[in-house]
PyMOL Python script that loads the backbone (N, CA, C, O; Angstrom):
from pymol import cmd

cmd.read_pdbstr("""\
ATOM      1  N   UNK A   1       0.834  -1.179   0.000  1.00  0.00           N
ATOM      2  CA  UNK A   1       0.000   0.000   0.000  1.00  0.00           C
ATOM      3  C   UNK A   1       0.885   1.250   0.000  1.00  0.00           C
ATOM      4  O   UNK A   1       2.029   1.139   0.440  1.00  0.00           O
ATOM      5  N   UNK A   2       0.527   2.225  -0.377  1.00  0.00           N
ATOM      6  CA  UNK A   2       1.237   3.575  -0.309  1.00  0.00           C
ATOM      7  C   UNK A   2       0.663   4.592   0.534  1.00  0.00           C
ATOM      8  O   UNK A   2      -0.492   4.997   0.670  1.00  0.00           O
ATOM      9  N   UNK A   3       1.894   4.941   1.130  1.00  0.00           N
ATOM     10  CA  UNK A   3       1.738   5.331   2.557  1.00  0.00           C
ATOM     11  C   UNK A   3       2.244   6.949   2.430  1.00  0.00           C
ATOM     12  O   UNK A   3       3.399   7.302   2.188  1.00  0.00           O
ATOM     13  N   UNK A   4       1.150   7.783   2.642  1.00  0.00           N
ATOM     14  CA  UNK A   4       1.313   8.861   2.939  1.00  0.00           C
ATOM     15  C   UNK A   4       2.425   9.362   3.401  1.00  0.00           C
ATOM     16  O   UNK A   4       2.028   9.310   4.565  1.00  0.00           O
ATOM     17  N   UNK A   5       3.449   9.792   3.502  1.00  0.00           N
ATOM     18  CA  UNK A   5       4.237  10.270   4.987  1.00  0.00           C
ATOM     19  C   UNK A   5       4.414  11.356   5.469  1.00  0.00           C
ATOM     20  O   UNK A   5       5.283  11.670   6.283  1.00  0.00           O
ATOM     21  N   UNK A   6       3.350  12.214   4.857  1.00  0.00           N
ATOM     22  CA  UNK A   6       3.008  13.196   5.342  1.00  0.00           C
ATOM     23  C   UNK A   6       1.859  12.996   6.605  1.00  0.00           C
ATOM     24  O   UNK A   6       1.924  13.600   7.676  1.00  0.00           O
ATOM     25  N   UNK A   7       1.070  12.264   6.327  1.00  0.00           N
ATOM     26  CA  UNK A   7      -0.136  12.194   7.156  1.00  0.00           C
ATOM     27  C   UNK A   7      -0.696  10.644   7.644  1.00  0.00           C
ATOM     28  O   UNK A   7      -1.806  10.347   8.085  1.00  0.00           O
ATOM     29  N   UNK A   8       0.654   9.658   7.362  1.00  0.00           N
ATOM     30  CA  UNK A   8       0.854   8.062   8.443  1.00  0.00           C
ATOM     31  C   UNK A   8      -0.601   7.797   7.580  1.00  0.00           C
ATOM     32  O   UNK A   8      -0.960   6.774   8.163  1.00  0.00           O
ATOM     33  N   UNK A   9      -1.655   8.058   6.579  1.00  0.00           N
ATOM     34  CA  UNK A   9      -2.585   7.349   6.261  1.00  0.00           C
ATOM     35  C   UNK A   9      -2.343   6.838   4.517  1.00  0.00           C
ATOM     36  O   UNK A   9      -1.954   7.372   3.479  1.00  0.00           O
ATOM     37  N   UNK A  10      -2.996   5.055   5.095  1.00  0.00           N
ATOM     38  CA  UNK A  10      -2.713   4.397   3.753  1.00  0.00           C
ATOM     39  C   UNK A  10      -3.951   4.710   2.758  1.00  0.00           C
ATOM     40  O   UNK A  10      -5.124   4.886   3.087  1.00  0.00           O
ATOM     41  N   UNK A  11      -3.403   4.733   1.475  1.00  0.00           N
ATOM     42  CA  UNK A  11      -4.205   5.474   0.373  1.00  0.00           C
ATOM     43  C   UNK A  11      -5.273   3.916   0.054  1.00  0.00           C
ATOM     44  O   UNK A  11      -5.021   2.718  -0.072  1.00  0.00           O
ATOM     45  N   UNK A  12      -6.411   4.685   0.025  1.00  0.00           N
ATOM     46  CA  UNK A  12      -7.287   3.624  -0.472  1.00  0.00           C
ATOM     47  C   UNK A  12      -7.215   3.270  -1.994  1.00  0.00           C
ATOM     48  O   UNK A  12      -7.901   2.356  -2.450  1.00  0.00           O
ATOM     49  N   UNK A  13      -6.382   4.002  -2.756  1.00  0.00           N
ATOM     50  CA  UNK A  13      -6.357   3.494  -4.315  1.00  0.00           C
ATOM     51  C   UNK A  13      -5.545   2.672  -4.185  1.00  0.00           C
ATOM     52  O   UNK A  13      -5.428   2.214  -5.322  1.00  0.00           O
ATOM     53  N   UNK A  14      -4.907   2.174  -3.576  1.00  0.00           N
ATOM     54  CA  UNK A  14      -3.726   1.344  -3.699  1.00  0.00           C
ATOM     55  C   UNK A  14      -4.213  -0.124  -3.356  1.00  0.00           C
ATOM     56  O   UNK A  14      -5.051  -0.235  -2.461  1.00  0.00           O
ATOM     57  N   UNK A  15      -3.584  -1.678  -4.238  1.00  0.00           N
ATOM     58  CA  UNK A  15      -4.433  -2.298  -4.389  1.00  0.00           C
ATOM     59  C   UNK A  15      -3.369  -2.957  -3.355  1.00  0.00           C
ATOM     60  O   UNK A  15      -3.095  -2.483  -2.252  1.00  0.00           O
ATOM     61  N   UNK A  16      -2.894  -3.979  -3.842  1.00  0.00           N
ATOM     62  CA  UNK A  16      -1.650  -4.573  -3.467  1.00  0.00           C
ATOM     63  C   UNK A  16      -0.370  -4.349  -3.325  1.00  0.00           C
ATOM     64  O   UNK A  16       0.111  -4.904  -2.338  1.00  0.00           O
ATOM     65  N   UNK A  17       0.136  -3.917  -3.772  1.00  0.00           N
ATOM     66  CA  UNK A  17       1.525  -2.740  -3.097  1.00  0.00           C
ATOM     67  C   UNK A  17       1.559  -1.553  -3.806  1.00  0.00           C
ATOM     68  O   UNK A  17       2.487  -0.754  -3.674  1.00  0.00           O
ATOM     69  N   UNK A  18       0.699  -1.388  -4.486  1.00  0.00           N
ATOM     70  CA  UNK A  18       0.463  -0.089  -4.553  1.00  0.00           C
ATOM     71  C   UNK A  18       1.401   0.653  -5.920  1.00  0.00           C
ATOM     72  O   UNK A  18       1.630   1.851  -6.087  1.00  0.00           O
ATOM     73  N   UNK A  19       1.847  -0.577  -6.826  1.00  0.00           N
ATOM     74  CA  UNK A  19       2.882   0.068  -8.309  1.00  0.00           C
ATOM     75  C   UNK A  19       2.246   0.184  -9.224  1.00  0.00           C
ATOM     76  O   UNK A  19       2.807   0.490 -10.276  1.00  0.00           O
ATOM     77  N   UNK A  20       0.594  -0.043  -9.186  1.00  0.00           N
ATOM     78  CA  UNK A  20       0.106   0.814 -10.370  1.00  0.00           C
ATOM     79  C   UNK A  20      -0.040   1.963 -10.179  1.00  0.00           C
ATOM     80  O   UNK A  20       0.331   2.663 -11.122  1.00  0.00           O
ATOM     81  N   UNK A  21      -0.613   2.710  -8.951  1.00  0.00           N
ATOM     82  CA  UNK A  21      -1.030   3.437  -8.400  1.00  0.00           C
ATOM     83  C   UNK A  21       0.231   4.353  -8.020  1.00  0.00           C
ATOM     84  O   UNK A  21       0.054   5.569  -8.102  1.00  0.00           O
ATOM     85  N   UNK A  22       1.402   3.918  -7.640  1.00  0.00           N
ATOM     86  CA  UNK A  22       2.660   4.710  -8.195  1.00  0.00           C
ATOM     87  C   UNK A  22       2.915   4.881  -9.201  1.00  0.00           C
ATOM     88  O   UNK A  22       3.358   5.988  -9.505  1.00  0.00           O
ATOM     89  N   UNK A  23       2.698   3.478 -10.572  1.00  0.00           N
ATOM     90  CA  UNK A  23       3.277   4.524 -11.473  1.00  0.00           C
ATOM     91  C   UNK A  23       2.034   5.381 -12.220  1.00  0.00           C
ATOM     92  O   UNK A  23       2.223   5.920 -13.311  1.00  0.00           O
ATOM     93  N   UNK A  24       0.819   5.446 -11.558  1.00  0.00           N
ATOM     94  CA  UNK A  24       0.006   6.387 -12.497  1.00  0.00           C
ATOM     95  C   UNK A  24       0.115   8.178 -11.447  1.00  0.00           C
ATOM     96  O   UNK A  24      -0.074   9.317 -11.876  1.00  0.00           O
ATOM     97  N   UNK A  25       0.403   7.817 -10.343  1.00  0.00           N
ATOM     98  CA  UNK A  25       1.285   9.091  -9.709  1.00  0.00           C
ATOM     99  C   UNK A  25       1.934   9.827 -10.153  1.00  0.00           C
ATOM    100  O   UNK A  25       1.733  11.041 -10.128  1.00  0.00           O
ATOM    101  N   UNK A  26       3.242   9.038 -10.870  1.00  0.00           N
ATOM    102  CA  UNK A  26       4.549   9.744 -11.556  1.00  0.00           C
ATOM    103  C   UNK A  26       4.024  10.135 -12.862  1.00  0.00           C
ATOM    104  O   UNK A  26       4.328  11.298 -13.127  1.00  0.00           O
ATOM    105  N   UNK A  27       3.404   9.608 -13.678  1.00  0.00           N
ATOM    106  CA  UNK A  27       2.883   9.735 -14.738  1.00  0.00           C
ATOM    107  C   UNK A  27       1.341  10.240 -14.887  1.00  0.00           C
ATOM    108  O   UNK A  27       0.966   9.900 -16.009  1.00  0.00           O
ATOM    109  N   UNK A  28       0.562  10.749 -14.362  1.00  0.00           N
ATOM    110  CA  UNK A  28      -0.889  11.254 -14.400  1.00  0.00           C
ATOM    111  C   UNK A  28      -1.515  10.542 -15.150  1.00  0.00           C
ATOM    112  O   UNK A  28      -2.589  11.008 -15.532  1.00  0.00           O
ATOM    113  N   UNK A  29      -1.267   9.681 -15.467  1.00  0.00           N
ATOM    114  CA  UNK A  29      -2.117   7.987 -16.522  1.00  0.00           C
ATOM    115  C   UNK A  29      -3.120   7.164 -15.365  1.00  0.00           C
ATOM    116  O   UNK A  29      -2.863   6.486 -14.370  1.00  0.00           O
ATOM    117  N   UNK A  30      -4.491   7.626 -16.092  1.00  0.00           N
ATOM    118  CA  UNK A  30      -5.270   6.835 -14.046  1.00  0.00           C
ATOM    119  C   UNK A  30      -4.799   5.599 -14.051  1.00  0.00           C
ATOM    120  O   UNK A  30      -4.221   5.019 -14.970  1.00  0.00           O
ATOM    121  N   UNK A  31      -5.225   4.989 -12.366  1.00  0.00           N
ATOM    122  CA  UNK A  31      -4.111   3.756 -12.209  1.00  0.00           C
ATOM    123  C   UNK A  31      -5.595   2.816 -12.582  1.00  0.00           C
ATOM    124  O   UNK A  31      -5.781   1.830 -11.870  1.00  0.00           O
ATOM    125  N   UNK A  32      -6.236   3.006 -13.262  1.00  0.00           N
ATOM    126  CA  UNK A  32      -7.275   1.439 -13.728  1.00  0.00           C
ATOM    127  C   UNK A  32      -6.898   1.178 -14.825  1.00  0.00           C
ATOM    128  O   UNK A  32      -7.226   0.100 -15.321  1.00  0.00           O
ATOM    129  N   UNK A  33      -6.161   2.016 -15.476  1.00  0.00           N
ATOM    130  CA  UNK A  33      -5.203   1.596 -16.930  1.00  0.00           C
ATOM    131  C   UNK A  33      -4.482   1.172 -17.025  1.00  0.00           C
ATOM    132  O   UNK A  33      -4.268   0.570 -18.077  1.00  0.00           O
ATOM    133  N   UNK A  34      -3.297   1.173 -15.676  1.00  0.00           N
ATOM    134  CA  UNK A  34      -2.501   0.779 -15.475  1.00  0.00           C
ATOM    135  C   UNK A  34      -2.873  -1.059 -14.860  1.00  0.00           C
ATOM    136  O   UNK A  34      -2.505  -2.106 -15.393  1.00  0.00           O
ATOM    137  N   UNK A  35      -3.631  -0.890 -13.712  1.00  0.00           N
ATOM    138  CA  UNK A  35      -4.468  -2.240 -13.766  1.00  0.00           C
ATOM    139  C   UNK A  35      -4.580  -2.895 -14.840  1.00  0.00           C
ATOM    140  O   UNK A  35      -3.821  -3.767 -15.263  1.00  0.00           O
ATOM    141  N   UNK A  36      -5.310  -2.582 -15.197  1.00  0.00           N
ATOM    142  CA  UNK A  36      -5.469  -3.191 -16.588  1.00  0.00           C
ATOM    143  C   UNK A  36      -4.783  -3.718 -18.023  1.00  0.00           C
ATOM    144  O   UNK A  36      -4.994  -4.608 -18.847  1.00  0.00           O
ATOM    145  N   UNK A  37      -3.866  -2.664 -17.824  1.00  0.00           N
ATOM    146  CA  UNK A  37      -2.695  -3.026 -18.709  1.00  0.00           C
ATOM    147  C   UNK A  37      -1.853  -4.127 -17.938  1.00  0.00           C
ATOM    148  O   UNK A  37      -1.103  -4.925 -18.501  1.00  0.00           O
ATOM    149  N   UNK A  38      -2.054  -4.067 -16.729  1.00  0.00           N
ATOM    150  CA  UNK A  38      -0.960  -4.923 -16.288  1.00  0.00           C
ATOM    151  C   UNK A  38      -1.326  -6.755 -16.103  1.00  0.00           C
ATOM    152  O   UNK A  38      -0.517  -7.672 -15.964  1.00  0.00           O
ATOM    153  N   UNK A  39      -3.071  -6.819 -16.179  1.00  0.00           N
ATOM    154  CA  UNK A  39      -3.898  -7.850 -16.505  1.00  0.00           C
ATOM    155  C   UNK A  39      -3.585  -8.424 -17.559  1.00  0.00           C
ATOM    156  O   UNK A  39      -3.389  -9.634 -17.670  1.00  0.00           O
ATOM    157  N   UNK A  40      -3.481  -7.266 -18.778  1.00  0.00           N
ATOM    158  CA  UNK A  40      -3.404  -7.687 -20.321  1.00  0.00           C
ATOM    159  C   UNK A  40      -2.237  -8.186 -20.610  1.00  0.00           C
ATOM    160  O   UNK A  40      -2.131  -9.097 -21.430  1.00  0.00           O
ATOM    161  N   UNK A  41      -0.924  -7.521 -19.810  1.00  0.00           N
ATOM    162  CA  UNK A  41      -0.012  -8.014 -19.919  1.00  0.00           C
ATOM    163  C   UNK A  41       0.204  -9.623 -19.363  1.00  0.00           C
ATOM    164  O   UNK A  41       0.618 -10.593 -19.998  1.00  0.00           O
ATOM    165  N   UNK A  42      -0.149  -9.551 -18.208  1.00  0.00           N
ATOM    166  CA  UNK A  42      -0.053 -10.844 -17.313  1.00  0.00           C
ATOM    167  C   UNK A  42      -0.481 -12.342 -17.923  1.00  0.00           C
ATOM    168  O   UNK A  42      -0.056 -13.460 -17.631  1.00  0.00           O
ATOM    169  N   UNK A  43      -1.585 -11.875 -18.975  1.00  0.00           N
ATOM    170  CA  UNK A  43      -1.922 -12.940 -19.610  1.00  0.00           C
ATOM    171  C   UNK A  43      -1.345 -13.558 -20.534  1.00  0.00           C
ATOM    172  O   UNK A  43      -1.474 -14.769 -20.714  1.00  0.00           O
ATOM    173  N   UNK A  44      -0.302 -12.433 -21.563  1.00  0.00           N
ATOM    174  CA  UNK A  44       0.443 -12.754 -22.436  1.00  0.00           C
ATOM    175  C   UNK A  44       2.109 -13.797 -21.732  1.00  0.00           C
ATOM    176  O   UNK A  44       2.508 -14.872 -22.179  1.00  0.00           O
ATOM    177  N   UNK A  45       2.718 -13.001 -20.595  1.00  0.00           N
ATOM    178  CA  UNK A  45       4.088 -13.239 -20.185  1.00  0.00           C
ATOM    179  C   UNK A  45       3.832 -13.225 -18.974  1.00  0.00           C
ATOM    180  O   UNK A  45       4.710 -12.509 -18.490  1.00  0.00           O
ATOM    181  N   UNK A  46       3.133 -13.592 -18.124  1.00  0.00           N
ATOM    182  CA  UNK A  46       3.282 -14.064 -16.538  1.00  0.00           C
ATOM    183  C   UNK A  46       4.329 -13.689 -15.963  1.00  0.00           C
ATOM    184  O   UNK A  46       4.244 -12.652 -15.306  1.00  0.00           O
ATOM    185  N   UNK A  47       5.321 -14.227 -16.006  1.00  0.00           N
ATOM    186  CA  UNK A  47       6.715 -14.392 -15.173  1.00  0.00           C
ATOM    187  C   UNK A  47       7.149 -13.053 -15.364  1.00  0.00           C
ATOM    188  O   UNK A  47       7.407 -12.254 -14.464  1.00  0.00           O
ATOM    189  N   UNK A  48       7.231 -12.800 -16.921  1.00  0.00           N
ATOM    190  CA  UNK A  48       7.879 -11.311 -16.830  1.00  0.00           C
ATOM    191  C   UNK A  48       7.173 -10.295 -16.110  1.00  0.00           C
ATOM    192  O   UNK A  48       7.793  -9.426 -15.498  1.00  0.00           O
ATOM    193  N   UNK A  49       5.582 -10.351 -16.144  1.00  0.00           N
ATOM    194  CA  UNK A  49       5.045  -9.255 -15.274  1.00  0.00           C
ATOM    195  C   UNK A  49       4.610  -9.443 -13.851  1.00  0.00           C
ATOM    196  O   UNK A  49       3.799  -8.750 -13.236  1.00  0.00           O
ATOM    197  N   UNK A  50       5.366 -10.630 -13.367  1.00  0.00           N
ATOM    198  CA  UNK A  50       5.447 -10.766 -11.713  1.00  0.00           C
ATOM    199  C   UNK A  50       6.900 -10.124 -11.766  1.00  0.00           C
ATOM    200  O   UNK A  50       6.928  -9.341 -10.816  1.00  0.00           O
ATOM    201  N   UNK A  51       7.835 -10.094 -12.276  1.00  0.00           N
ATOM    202  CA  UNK A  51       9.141  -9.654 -11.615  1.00  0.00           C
ATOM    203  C   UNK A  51       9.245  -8.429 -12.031  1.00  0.00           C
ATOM    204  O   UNK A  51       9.933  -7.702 -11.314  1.00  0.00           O
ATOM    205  N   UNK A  52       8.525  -7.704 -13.483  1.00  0.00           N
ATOM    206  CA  UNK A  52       8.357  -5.958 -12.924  1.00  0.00           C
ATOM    207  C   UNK A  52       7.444  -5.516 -11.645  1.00  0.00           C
ATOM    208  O   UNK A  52       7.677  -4.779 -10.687  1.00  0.00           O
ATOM    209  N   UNK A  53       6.179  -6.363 -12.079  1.00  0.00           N
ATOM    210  CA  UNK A  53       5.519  -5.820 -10.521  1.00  0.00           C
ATOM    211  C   UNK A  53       6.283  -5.269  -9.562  1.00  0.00           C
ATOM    212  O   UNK A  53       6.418  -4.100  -9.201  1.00  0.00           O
ATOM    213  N   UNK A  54       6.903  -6.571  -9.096  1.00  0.00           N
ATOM    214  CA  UNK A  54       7.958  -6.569  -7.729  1.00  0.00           C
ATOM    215  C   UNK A  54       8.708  -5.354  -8.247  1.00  0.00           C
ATOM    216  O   UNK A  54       8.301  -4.277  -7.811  1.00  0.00           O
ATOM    217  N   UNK A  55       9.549  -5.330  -8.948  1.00  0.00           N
ATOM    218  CA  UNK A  55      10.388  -4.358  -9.152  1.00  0.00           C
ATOM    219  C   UNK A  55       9.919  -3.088  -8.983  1.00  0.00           C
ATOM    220  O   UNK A  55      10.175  -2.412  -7.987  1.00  0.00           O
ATOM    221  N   UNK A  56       9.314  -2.763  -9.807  1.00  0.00           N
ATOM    222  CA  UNK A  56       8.123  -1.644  -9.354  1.00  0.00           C
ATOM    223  C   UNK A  56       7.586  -1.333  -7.913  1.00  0.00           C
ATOM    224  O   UNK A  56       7.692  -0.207  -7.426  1.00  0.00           O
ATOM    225  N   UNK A  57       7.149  -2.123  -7.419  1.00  0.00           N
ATOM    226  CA  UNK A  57       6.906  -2.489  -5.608  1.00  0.00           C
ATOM    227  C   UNK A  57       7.969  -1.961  -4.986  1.00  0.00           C
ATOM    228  O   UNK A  57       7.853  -0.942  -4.305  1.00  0.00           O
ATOM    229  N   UNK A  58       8.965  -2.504  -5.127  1.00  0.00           N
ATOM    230  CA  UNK A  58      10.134  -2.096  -4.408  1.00  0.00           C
ATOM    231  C   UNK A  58      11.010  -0.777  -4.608  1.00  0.00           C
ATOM    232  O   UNK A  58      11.712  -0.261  -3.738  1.00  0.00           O
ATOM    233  N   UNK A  59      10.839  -0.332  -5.907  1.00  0.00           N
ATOM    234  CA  UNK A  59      11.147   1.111  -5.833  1.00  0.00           C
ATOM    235  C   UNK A  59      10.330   2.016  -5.479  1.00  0.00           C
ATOM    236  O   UNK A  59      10.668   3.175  -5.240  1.00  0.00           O
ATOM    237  N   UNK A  60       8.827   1.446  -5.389  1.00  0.00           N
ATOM    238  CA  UNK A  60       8.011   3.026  -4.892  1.00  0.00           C
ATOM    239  C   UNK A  60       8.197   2.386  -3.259  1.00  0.00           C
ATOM    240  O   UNK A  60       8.646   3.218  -2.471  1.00  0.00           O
ATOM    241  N   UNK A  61       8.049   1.691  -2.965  1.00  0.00           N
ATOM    242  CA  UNK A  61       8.424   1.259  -1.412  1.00  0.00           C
ATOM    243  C   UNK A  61       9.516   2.088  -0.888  1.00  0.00           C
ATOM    244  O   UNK A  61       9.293   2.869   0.037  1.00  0.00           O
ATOM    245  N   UNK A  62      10.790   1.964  -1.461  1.00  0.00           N
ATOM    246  CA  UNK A  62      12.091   2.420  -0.863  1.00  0.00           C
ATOM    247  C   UNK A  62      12.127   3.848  -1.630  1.00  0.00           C
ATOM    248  O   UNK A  62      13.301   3.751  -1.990  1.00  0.00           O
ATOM    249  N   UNK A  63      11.772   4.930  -2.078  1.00  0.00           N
ATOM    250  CA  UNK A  63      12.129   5.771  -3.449  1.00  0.00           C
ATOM    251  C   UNK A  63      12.410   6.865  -1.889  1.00  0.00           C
ATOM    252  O   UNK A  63      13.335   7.672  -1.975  1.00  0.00           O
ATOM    253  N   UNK A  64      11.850   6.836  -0.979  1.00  0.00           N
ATOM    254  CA  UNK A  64      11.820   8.177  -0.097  1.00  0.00           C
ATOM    255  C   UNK A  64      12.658   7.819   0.810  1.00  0.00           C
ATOM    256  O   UNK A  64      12.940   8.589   1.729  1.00  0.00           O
TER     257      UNK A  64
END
""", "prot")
cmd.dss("prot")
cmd.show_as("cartoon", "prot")
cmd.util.cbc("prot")
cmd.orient("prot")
């Protein structure tokens, strides 16, 4: 989830760790596109879009 740290409260857009929803943050692209794209992707290459996920996860996790 993505965590405020201004105000200790977790954002309700955030699904599961919260890297669509970061990257539609950095990019102003809403994050149900990003969802979604990341569905469309998942279906084609699995493996590859579990280890960006994560990757993704872990840089908006640690970025601050």
């Amino acid at each position: 989830m993505i965590r405020d740290y201004n105000s200790n409260q977790v954002s309700s857009r955030s699904m599961l760790l919260g890297t669509c929803a970061g990257l539609a943050q950095s990019s102003g692209i809403p994050a149900p596109a990003f969802r979604i794209g990341a569905i469309v992707v998942a279906c084609l290459w699995f493996k590859l879009t579990i280890l960006a996920y994560c990757v993704g996860a872990l840089y908006y996790r640690f970025r601050r």
